[in-house]
Every structure is written in C-alpha cells, then in structure tokens.
VOMARZA-448813 format. One line per field, with one value per residue (C-alpha): residue number from 1; residue in three letters; x, y, z. Coordinates in Angstrom, 3 decimals, padded with zeros to 6 digits, always signed. Layout:
N
vexse: [NUM, ...] $
kese: [ALA, ...] $
px: [X, ...] $
py: [Y, ...] $
pz: [Z, ...] $
# end
This chain:
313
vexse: [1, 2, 3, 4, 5, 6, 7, 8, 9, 10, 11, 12, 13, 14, 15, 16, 17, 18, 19, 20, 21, 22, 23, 24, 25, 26, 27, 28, 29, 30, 31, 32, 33, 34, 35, 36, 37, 38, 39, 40, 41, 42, 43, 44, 45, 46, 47, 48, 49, 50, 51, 52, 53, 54, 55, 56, 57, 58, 59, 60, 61, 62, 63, 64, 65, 66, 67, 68, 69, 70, 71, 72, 73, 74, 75, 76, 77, 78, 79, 80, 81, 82, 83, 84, 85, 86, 87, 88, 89, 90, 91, 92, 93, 94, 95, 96, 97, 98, 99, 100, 101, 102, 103, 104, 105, 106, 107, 108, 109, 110, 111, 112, 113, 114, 115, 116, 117, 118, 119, 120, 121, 122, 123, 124, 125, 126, 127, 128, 129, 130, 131, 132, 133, 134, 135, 136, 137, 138, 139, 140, 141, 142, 143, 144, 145, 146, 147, 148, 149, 150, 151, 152, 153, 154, 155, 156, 157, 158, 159, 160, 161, 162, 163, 164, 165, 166, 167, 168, 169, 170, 171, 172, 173, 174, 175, 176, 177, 178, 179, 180, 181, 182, 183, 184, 185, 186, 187, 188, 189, 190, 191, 192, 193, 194, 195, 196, 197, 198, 199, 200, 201, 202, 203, 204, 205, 206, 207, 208, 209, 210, 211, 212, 213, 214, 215, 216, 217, 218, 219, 220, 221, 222, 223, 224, 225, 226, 227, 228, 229, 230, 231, 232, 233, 234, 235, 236, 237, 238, 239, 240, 241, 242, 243, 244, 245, 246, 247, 248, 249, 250, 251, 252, 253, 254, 255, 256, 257, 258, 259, 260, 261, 262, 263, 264, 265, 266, 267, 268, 269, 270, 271, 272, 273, 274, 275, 276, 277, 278, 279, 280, 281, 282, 283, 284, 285, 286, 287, 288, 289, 290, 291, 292, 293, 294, 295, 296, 297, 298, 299, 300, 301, 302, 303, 304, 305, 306, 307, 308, 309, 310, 311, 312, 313] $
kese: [UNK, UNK, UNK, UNK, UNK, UNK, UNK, UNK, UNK, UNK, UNK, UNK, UNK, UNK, UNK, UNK, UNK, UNK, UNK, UNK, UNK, UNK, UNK, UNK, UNK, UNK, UNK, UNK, UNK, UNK, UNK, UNK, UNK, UNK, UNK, UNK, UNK, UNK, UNK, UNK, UNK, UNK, UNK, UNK, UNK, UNK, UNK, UNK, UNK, UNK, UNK, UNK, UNK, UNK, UNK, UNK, UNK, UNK, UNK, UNK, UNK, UNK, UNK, UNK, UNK, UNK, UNK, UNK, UNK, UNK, UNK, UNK, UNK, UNK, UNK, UNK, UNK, UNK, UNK, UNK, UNK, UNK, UNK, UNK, UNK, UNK, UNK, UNK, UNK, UNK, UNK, UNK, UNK, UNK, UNK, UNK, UNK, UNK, UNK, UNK, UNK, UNK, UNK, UNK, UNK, UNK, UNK, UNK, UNK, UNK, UNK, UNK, UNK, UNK, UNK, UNK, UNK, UNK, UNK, UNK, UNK, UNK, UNK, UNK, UNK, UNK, UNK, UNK, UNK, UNK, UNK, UNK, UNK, UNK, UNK, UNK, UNK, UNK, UNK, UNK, UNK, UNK, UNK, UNK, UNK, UNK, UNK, UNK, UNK, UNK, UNK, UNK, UNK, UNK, UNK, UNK, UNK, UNK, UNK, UNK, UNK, UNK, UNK, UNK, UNK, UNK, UNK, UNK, UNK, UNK, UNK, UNK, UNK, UNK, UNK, UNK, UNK, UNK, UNK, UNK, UNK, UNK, UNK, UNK, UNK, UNK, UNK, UNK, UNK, UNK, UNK, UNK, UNK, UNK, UNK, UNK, UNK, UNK, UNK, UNK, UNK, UNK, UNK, UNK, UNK, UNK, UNK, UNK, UNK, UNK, UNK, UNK, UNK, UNK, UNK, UNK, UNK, UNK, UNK, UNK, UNK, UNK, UNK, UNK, UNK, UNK, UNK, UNK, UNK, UNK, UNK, UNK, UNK, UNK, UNK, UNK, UNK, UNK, UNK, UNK, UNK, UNK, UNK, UNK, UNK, UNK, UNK, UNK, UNK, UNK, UNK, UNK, UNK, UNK, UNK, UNK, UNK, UNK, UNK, UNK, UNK, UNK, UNK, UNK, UNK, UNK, UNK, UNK, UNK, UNK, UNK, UNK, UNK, UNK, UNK, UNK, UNK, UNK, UNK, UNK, UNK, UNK, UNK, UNK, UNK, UNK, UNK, UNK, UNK, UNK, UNK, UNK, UNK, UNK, UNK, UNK, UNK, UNK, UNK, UNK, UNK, UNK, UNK, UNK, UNK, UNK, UNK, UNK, UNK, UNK, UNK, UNK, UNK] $
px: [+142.223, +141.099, +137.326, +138.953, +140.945, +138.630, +135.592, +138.235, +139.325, +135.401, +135.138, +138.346, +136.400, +133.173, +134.654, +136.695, +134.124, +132.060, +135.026, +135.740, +131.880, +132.031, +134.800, +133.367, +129.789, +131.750, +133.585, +131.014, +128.856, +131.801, +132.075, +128.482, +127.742, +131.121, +133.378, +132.797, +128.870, +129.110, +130.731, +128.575, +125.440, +127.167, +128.146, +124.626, +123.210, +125.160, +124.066, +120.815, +119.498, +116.458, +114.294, +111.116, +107.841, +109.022, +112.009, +110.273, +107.502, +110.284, +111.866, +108.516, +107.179, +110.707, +110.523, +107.011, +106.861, +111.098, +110.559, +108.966, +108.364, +107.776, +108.264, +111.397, +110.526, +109.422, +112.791, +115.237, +113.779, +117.189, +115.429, +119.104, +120.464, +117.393, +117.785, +121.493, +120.424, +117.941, +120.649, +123.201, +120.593, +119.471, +123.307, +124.205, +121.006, +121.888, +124.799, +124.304, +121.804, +124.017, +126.615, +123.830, +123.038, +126.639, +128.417, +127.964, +131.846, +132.735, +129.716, +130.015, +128.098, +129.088, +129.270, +126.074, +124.342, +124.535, +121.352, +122.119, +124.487, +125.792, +127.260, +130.042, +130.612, +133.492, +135.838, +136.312, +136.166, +132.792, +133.299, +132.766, +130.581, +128.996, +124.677, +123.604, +126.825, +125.421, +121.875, +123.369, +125.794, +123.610, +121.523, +118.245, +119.166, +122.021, +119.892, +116.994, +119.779, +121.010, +118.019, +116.620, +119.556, +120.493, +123.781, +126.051, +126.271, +128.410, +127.936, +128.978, +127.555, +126.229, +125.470, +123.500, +121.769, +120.371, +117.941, +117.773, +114.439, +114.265, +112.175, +109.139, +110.012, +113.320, +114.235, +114.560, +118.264, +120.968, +119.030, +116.200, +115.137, +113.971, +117.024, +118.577, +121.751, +123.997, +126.440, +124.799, +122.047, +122.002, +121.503, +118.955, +119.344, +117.143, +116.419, +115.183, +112.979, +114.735, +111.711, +108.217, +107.979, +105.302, +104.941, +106.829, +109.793, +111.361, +109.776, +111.309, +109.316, +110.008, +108.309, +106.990, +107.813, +110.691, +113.711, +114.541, +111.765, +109.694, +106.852, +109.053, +112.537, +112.928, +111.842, +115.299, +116.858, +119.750, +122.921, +125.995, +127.275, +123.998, +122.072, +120.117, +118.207, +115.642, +113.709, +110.793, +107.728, +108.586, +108.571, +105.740, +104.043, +105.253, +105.085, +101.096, +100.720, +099.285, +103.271, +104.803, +104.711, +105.091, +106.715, +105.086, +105.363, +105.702, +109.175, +110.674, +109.660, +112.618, +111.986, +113.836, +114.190, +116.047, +117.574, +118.370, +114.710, +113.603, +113.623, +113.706, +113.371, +115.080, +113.095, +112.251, +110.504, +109.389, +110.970, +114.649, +114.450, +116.670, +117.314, +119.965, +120.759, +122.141, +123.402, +123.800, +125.435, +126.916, +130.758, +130.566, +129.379, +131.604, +134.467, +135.405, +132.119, +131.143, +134.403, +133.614, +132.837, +134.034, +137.134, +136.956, +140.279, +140.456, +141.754, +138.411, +136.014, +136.906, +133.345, +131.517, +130.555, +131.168, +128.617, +129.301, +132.758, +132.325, +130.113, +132.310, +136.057] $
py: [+141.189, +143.631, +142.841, +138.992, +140.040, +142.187, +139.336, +136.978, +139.305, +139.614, +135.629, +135.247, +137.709, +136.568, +132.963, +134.200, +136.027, +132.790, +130.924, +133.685, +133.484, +129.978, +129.818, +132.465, +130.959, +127.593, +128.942, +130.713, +127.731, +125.769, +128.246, +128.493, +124.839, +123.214, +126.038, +129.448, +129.423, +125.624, +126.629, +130.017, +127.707, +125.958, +128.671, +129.744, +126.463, +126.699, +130.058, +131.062, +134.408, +134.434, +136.983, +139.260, +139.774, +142.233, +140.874, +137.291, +138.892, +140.163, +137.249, +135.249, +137.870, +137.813, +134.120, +134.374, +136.850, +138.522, +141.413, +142.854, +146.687, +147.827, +151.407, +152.173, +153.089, +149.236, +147.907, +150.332, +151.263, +154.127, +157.578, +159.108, +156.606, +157.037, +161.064, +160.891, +158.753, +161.655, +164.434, +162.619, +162.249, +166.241, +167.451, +165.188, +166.386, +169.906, +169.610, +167.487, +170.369, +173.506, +171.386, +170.727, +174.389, +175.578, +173.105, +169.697, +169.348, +166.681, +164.615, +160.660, +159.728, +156.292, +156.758, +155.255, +156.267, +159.629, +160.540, +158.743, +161.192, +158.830, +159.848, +157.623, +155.343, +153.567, +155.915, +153.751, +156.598, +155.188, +156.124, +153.366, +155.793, +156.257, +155.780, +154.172, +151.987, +151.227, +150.446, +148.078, +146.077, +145.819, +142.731, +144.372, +144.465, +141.478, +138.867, +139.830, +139.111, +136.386, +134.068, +134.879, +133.734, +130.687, +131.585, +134.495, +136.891, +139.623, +143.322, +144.312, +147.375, +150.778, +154.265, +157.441, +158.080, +161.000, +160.095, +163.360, +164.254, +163.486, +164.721, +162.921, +161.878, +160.369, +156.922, +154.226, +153.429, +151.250, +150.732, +152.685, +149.221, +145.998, +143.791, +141.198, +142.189, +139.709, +139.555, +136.658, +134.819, +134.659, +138.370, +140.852, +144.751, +147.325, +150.734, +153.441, +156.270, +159.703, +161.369, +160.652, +158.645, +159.091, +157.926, +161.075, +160.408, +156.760, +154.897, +151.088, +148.664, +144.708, +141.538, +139.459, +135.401, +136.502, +135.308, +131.929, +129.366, +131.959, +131.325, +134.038, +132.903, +130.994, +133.667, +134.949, +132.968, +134.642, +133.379, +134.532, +137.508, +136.952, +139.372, +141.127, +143.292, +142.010, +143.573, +145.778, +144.640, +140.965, +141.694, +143.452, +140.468, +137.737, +139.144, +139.891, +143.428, +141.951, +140.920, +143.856, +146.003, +149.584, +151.171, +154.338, +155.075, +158.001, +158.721, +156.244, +152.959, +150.544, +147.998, +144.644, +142.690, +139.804, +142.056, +138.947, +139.175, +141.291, +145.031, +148.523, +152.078, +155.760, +156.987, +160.300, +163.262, +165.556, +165.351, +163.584, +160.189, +160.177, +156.884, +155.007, +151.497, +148.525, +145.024, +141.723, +139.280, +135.270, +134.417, +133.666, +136.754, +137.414, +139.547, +141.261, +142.660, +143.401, +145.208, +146.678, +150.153, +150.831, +149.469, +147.790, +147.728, +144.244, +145.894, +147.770, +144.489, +144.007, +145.317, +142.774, +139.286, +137.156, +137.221, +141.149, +140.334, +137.805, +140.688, +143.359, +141.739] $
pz: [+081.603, +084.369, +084.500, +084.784, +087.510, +089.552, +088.895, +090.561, +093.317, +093.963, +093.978, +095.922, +098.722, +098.953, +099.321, +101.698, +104.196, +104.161, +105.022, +108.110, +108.841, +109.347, +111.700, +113.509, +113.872, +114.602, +117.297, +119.209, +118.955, +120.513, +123.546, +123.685, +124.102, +125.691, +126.685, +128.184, +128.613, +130.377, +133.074, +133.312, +133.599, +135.992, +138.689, +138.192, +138.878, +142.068, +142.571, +141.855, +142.495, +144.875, +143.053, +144.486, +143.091, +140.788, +139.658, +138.596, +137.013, +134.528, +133.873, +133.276, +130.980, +128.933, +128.669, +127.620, +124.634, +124.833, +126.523, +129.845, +131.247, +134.411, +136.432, +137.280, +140.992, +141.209, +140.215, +141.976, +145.595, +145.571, +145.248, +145.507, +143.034, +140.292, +141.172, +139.782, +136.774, +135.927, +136.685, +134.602, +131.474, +132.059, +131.672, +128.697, +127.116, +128.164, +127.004, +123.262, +122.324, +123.323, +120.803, +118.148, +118.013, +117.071, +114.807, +116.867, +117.173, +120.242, +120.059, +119.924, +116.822, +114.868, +110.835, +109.655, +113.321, +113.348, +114.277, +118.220, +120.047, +122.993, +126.620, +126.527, +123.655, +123.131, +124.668, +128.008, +130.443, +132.484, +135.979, +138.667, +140.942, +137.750, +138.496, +135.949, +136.340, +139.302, +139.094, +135.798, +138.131, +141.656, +141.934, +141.211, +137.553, +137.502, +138.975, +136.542, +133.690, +135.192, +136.068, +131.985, +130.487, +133.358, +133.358, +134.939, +132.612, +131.640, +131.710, +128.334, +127.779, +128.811, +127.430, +127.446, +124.289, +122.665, +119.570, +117.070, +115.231, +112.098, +108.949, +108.872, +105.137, +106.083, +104.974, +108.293, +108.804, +110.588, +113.952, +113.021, +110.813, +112.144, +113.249, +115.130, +117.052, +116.041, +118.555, +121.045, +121.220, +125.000, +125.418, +127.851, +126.967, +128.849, +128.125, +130.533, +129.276, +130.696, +128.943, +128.035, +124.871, +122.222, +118.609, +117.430, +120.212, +118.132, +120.649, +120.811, +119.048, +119.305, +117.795, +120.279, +120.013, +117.955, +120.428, +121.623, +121.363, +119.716, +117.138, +114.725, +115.757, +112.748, +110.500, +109.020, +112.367, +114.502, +113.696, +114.495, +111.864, +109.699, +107.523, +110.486, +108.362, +106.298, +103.858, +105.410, +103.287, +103.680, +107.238, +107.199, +105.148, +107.580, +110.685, +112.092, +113.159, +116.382, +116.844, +117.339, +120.632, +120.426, +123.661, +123.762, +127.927, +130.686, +131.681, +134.350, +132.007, +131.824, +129.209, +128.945, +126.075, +123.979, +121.478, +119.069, +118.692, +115.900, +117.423, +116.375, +117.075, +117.892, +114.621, +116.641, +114.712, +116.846, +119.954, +120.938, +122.908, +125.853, +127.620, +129.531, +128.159, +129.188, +127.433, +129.523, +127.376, +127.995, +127.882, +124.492, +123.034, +120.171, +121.819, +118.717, +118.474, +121.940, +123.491, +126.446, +126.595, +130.423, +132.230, +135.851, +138.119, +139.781, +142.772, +142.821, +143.029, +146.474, +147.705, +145.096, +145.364, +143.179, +140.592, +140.318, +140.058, +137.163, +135.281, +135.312, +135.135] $
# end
C-alpha cells in the first residue's frame, strides 16, 4: 500500500508541475505578445535611441551571430567612472581571497554555485552611486540593450563575480555546463573582464546562431522553465565546433550576448575570473525568477529620463 501511495504521490506531482509549467509558459507568452512587452515596443518605437559607431556595431553583430565584444575604453569614454569599476573589482577580490584563506565565512555563494563568490547577490544593498550601477543604467549601455531587443528594457540584474579554480579533473556544473537561461527570451547580458582571461581563467564560451532566428535556436529550443541543460555529448554531436566562440581576451573586454542562446563558462583552473555583469531583460521576464537584486527610490529618478526611469523602477 505504500509503494501505491508514493507511485501516486509521484504521478500526482509530475502532473502537477506540467500543469504549473503550462500556465507559466502561457502567461509569459500572453505578456510577451499582447500585454507588458506591446507597449514596451511601443514607447521604443516612439523613442528610438540614436546610436554611434560603436554602439551599432554591437547591436548588428548581436543580431548577426548573439553576441558582440568590444574594448571597454570604446564603449565608456569615463576614465574616472571605468577607474572605480576596476577599484571596486580589486577590493571585492581583495577581499573574497583574505575570506577564502581562513574559513570563507560571509561570502555570497548559491547552493549548487559555489564555486562563483558574488559582490552583491541577492541581498538588495546596491548603492545608486554604485559604478558599475552606473555604466549599466547610462545610455551607453541602455541604448545598446534597448535597440537589440526593440523594446525598453529593464535592468534586472547586476553583480560582481569571483570564479574559484577548480581541479582540472572536476566534473562541469550548474553554469559551468552549456545552457539556456530560462528566464526570457528577449534578454542582452554583458560581462566585463576585471582580469585577463585565458583558457585556464573559465573564460565565457557561447554558440553562435543559437538565439532568436538562429540556425541552432531550435536545437533543444528556449522555452520558458524548460530543461536548459542538455546532455554534453549530444551537444557536442549537434553543434559544429566552428559554432562555438571561446572568449579568451585582455582585461577591459566587455562581451554582450543573448544568454537564451546556448552559453557557458566560469570553469576557471588556474587562475579566478573576475568580471562585472549585467542582465537587460523585457517586461515579461518571469518576475518570480528574475527579482531584482538592487532597489531604486522613485524619489531618486528625478535626474533620469524616461527610458532610465522605466529600467530601473
């Protein structure tokens, strides 16, 4: 009678996580297509960024293959600004590796992540003077964001992240394997190398043609709360080596990319990554999985316009 009941309790779950997976994937696809996202598209359409050189080369090169890189310096002309970006990343790294060599007490590590040690989490206490905050929420990176996706987007998320070494032997997990983040499929992260990044540093790795419109997007297709991990050697079989793009790059690289494309990487060995990182997402990114990880006062968007204003409220 108990194997009954626990094969029925099983049942009764499954059948009720596809039900809940449903009506998730139904309504995002409702705010994506008539709800939120509309009238996103539609404040964009009446307000289009008017993008430099730099900035368009970015966006063509993301809707070419899902991702684009470029130096730092090219994107943000601030030397003080990208000097406080560095100075932040020195003293959290300072910092994460005085705690690693005692007994690693106080870092922010997620269960099942532990091997990224992260600035500020989930723990809401992002300053707005913040640098990085910033360089994420000025038009030189917001307009880039904006005129990929066609729509205003919405600053979701931003961290400092430390990447440990691991033992050459380990096993790939969590983020470490190839993925699709699930969360949106109108989404533009960027990550900025704080040190030089070589095959031994978990450099980020992305398949090419694998977002929107992609020759690979329909190979195990984003959907919203799908399986994002698929097995490595049917990957590996699918997917041409010629695909994927390895980021190995100086210090000062900022790499963009459509992370619902299949992406990967922080499997450092020798030497811990450091980078800052950003996620752009639409109005119908699944709120339960995307909470904000920093706090803006309305009272304190007086000195934006109003396509900052829609980002970061």
């Amino acid at each position: 009678m108990h194997r009954k009941k626990t094969k029925l309790a099983a049942r009764a779950h499954r059948l009720g996580t596809a039900i809940e997976r449903r009506g998730i994937a139904a309504t995002y696809e409702l705010h994506d297509r008539l709800l939120s996202n509309r009238a996103s598209r539609r404040k964009f359409a009446h307000g289009r960024p008017e993008l430099d050189s730099v900035q368009r080369s970015i966006v063509d090169a993301l809707g070419r293959e899902g991702y684009a890189s470029v130096p730092f310096t090219e994107l943000v002309a601030d030397e003080t600004l990208r000097q406080q970006i560095e100075e932040q990343a020195h003293r959290f790294t300072t910092e994460t590796e005085h705690a690693l060599a005692s007994d690693g007490e106080g870092l922010r590590r997620r269960a099942g992540k532990e091997f990224v040690v992260r600035l500020h989490s989930y723990d809401g206490n992002i300053a707005l003077d913040d640098p990085w905050f910033r360089a994420c929420s000025s038009h030189r990176m917001l307009d880039v964001a904006n005129a990929y996706l066609g729509l205003w987007s919405k600053l979701e998320y931003l961290d400092v992240w430390y990447s440990i070494p691991q033992a050459v032997s380990s096993e790939r997990k969590a983020s470490q394997r190839w993925h699709r983040d699930y969360n949106d499929r109108h989404l533009l992260k960027a990550f900025l190398y704080l040190v030089d990044v070589d095959e031994e540093t978990g450099p980020f790795e992305y398949v090419a043609g694998s977002a929107r419109g992609g020759p690979y997007a329909d190979d195990w297709p984003w959907r919203p709360l799908s399986e994002s991990y698929p097995p490595a050697d049917e990957l590996a079989q699918r997917i041409p080596a010629e695909a994927i793009k390895t980021f190995t790059a100086p210090k000062g690289t900022i790499i963009f990319c459509n992370t619902s494309g299949f992406h990967r990487g922080g499997f450092a060995t020798a030497r811990p990554r450091v980078l800052s990182t950003v996620t752009y997402s639409s109005p119908a990114s699944l709120a339960s999985l995307t909470e904000r990880n920093y706090s803006y006062p309305s009272e304190s968007a007086n000195g934006l316009d109003a396509t900052q204003r829609y980002a970061v409220t």
